[in-house]
C-alpha angles and dihedrals in degrees: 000000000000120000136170112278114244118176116230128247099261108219120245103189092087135087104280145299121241135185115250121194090205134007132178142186110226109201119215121343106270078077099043095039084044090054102044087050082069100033100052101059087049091064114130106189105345153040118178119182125182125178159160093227122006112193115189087198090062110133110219099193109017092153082074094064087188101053104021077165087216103220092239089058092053095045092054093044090053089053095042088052108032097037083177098066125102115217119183129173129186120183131167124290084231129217114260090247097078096041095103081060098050144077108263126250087355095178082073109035098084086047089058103053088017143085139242083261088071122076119188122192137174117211122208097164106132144073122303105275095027137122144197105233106164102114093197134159126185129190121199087342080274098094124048127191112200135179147050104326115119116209092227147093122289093043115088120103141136123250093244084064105209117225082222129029133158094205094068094079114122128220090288099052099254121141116235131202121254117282130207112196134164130219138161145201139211142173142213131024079356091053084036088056095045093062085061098058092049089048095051080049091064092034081056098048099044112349105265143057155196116297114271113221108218113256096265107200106227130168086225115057119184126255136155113288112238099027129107120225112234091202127034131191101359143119121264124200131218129206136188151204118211129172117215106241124138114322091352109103114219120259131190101162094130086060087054092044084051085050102051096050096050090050088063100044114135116156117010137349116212118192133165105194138148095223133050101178108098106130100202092044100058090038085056088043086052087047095053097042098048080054095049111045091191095048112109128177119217102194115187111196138157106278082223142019135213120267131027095251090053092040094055097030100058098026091060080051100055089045090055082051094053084044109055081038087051081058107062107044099261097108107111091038084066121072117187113184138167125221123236140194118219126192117272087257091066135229116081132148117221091245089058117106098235101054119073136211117243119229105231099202091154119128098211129151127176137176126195097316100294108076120067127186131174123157139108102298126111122213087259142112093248090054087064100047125003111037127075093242129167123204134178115203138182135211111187116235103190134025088266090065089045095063094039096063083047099069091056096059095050084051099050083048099036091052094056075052098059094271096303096141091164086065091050098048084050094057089048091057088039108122077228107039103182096045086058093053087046089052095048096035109088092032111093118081102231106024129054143167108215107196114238118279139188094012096159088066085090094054096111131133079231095062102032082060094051084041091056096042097037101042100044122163096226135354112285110264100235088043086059103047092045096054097049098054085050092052089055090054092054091039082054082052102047100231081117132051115234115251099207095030111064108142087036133061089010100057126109087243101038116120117222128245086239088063099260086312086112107174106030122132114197116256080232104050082046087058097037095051091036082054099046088049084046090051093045101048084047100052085051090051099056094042094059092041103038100040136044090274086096095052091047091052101034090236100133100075095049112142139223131242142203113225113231124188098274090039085059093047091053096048089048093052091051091046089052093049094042085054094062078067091053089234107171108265087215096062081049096047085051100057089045084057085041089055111020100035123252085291104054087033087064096042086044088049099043095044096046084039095064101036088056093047088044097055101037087049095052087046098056085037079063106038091039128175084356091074087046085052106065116002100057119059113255086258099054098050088055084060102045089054097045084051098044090060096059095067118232100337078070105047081050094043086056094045085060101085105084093204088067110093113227089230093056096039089045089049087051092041088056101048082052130099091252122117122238101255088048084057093047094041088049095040088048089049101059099026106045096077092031084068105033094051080039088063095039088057086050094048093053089047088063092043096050092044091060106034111022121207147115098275093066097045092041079051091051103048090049083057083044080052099051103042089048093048081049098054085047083053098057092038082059084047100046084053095054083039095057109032 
């Protein structure tokens, strides 16, 4: 159906707009890894990679079984060969509950197969709850890839999506289903812009970042050989999310940009997302629909997601969306539905065993035809405003854009109809839209797009909870506040970098603010922390004890045990994984007093103790300075180093700071110049009565839990006593350490 062009009001409340020579929509990953494979090795002076997840064991090209081209070999053989190129990379420092689906320790695994030439950093430097989202790679600072493409396992797939493929196997060997994604890639002052805001991301993370080339103005600007751009000579805008948290100034403008193309909908709205949960997103589609009788949205998202928590969380969220849509009358103007693959023979349900349901992970927006949008950013409410999330966007400014976007669009919906992007230009024209899609949906062999069923079955108090607590607008307040003021104290005692502070506190000659005594902690902050856990864990204690709280769990009844050889080896090889995890060894030590009585508390903590300290040692011993390199501040290393040298009164004077884990102190330890038996006298220093007085405190809990009275909890506060009046002790010792 023809109409009269009219360009759309372009927002101006983003980040900027800036002029690219050349842009592209790559669709799915086989096209983008297969790029970069090219790309990469191409590289003059940089490589700047930022992502959510970064996998070293990501296979670029797996569909050439002879050369997969795994991104950490490409990587080393860059550096090998082009000394002179800088390649950074900055992922996420990620939450604990994905580390089961990540590369370990993957701050360091670029050190162990790289060069000096690689730099890896994680970046926690956001609010609790936060993450850093944006997936960006930038050459040269001439060619940006930007979207929702992660560089890590689990991602590579064609765009005809076989129900069935042998090359989409991770790492482990496990198979994974197929997986639609979107990502696109600019040049010029875009490119150019892009590398900003990758350089204000390191400045954030630890003050400094990777050197930014001058926009040189050049009549040939780079871009990949062999692929055609999709846009030429226009303006591309860029839009952030930014979570307010210390010196980072809140930013919503993706949630503007959301806004304003919605506001100038007229016809469809097309959108792939994962997600279907934003708030003020659906309230502004109802808005606008209720405004423009003829306007309809087609949303093509995964019919599941991975992980309970995520399954029940965001579907819950999309229900209350349908819902609210359902309300107001705008229910058959809205048509959700979830892409298959079917076996080559045809035929297939989605509930049949051979076909397989495709993950739509892909961040796209488009309007008309005449609004594009591709980032980062997921159709939630984190990804508007607490999530550090990155989107380019395009409004067409002349009938040729406008066909251009287009065409993206016929080939994201053609290719959910087995690449038939005529049909889906067609549905697009159609006078009703959305009847021609549900005529064409379900007719090719091998693709389909099953419309979304059962959706109240995530109407559940349950997942409207997780819905509430894992989708939230903005970071909580008093989160926020909390964890900043967490982050300074480990900034004051240099287990963090400072982020506005480079050439400061962190240089070799800087003097510190506790006059040179660096990693000191007060006798009196040590009791005052070690009182406020004891009170804690005592209040807890009686209210479980002393209130209904113990009929309703059962806990009452808990028994004792007595802790035999293979009971202790048990307990010392789950104290050694949970400290991969750098979970604190005293909370351990507690429960086993808790369990076991004061007796078995202090056998449990000394023989987990010490096979902990025994194979993170060894490990450092084996990894040496790399793990120094990259996985301590630059402070810290200093520290660890000054310490090291002083024998075992310096292995006990760095146990003394109760925020560093053992794991990460025994690693560094390790990696130090200190023999074994110094590590172990100093470890057994500082950590003999902090376990002995831990399982004590255990042991009392019990006791007091059963039988409340004031014995147990006198008993308890002289073990308080002494563990403060310890940790006093090795702050004394860290200062003649250190002076």
């Amino acid at each position: 159906m023809g109409t009269r062009f009219t360009a759309p009001d372009r927002p101006e409340d983003i980040h900027r707009w800036a002029h690219t020579p050349r842009a592209a929509v790559l669709v799915d990953a086989d096209g983008y890894f297969g790029m970069l494979a090219k790309m990469l090795p191409e590289a003059r002076h940089s490589i700047k990679i930022v992502g959510w997840d970064i996998d070293g064991r990501t296979e670029l090209t797996p569909q050439d079984p002879d050369n997969p081209n795994r991104l950490c070999d490409v990587l080393q053989s860059i550096a090998d060969d082009k000394p002179d190129v800088d390649i950074s990379l900055l992922q996420w420092d990620f939450a604990l509950i994905y580390a089961l689906e990540r590369e370990w320790l993957p701050s360091l695994q670029f050190d162990w197969r790289g060069h000096p030439g690689i730099t890896s950093q994680l970046d926690g430097h956001l609010p609790p709850g936060a993450s850093h989202h944006e997936k960006i790679v930038i050459i040269d600072d001439e060619i940006a890839f930007v979207g929702g493409i992660d560089l890590t396992t689990g991602r590579w797939d064609e765009s005809t999506h076989p129900a069935d493929d042998d090359r989409r196997t991770t790492p482990e060997g496990e198979r994974y289903a197929p997986w639609h994604d979107v990502q696109m890639v600019v040049s010029g002052d875009a490119a150019h812009a892009m590398a900003e805001l990758v350089d204000a991301r390191w400045q954030n993370a630890i003050g400094k970042g990777p050197a930014l080339r001058p926009r040189e103005d050049t009549a040939d600007d780079r871009w990949p050989e062999g692929l055609e751009p999709d846009f030429e000579d226009l303006e591309i805008g860029i839009a952030r999310t930014r979570a307010p948290f210390r010196h980072v100034e809140e930013r919503r403008e993706i949630e503007l940009l959301h806004l304003d193309m919605i506001s100038q909908a007229e016809r469809y709205i097309y959108l792939e997302n994962q997600y279907f949960t934003a708030d003020v997103l659906i309230e502004a589609l109802t808005d606008r629909m209720k405004d423009v009788p003829d306007l309809v949205l087609i949303a093509i998202m995964p019919q599941t997601l991975p992980g309970m928590v995520e399954e029940l969380s965001m579907n819950a969220g999309r229900y209350r969306a349908m819902q609210h849509l359902e309300d107001a009358g705008l229910g058959d103007r809205v048509m959700l539905v979830h892409p298959i693959s079917c076996p080559e023979d045809g035929g297939g349900d989605i509930n049949d065993d051979d076909t397989a349901q495709i993950m739509v992970h892909a961040k796209v927006l488009i309007v008309d035809g005449r609004m594009l949008r591709v980032g980062s950013a997921n159709f939630n409410n984190r990804a508007l405003g607490l999530d550090s999330e990155c989107d380019l966007t395009i409004y067409a400014g002349d009938e040729d854009q406008v066909a251009r976007v287009g065409a993206i669009a016929a080939r994201l919906l053609g290719e959910h109809l087995g690449g038939d992007e005529d049909a889906a230009r067609a549905i697009f024209e159609a006078d009703d839209i959305l009847q021609a899609l549900e005529d064409r949906r379900l007719g090719d062999e091998t693709r389909r797009l099953v419309k979304s069923e059962q959706l109240d079955a995530h109407d559940t108090p349950l997942a409207h909870a997780l819905s509430v607590v894992g989708d939230p607008a903005s970071p909580p307040p008093t989160l926020a506040f909390l964890g900043a003021k967490v982050r300074l104290a480990f900034e004051e005692l240099g287990v963090l970098r400072r982020a506005d502070d480079p050439e400061g506190r962190d240089s070799p000659d800087a003097r510190s603010s506790h006059g040179g005594n660096e990693l000191a902690l007060s006798g009196a902050a040590a009791a005052v922390r070690t009182t406020l856990a004891a009170v804690a864990l005592l209040v807890l204690t009686a209210l479980i004890a002393l209130t209904p709280i113990g009929d309703w769990t059962g806990l009452e009844s808990l028994p004792r045990w007595t802790p035999g050889p293979w009971l202790l080896a048990g307990i010392s090889l789950v104290m050694v994984v949970l400290g991969v995890f750098a979970f604190p060894l005293g909370v351990m030590v507690a429960v086993c007093g808790f369990l076991f009585g004061w007796q078995g508390g202090i056998a449990a903590g000394l023989a987990g103790g010490a096979a902990s300290a025994l194979v993170f040692f060894l490990a450092g011993r084996r990894m040496k300075s790399r793990v120094l390199k990259n996985f301590l501040s630059t402070r810290m290393r200093r520290i660890v180093r000054h310490l090291s040298r002083r024998g075992a009164t310096g292995i006990a004077a760095l146990r003394a700071v109760p925020v560093v884990p053992f794991s990460v102190v025994t690693l560094a330890a390790g990696a130090s110049e200190i023999s074994l038996w110094r590590f172990l006298a100093g470890t057994a220093l500082s950590m003999v009565p902090a376990i002995c007085a831990l399982a004590v405190m255990g042991d009392r809990l019990w006791l007091f839990w059963h039988e409340p009275g004031l014995v147990p909890v006198l008993h308890f506060a002289a073990a308080t006593l002494v563990l403060g009046v310890h940790l006093t002790i090795m702050s004394q010792l860290t200062k003649w350490v250190n002076d």
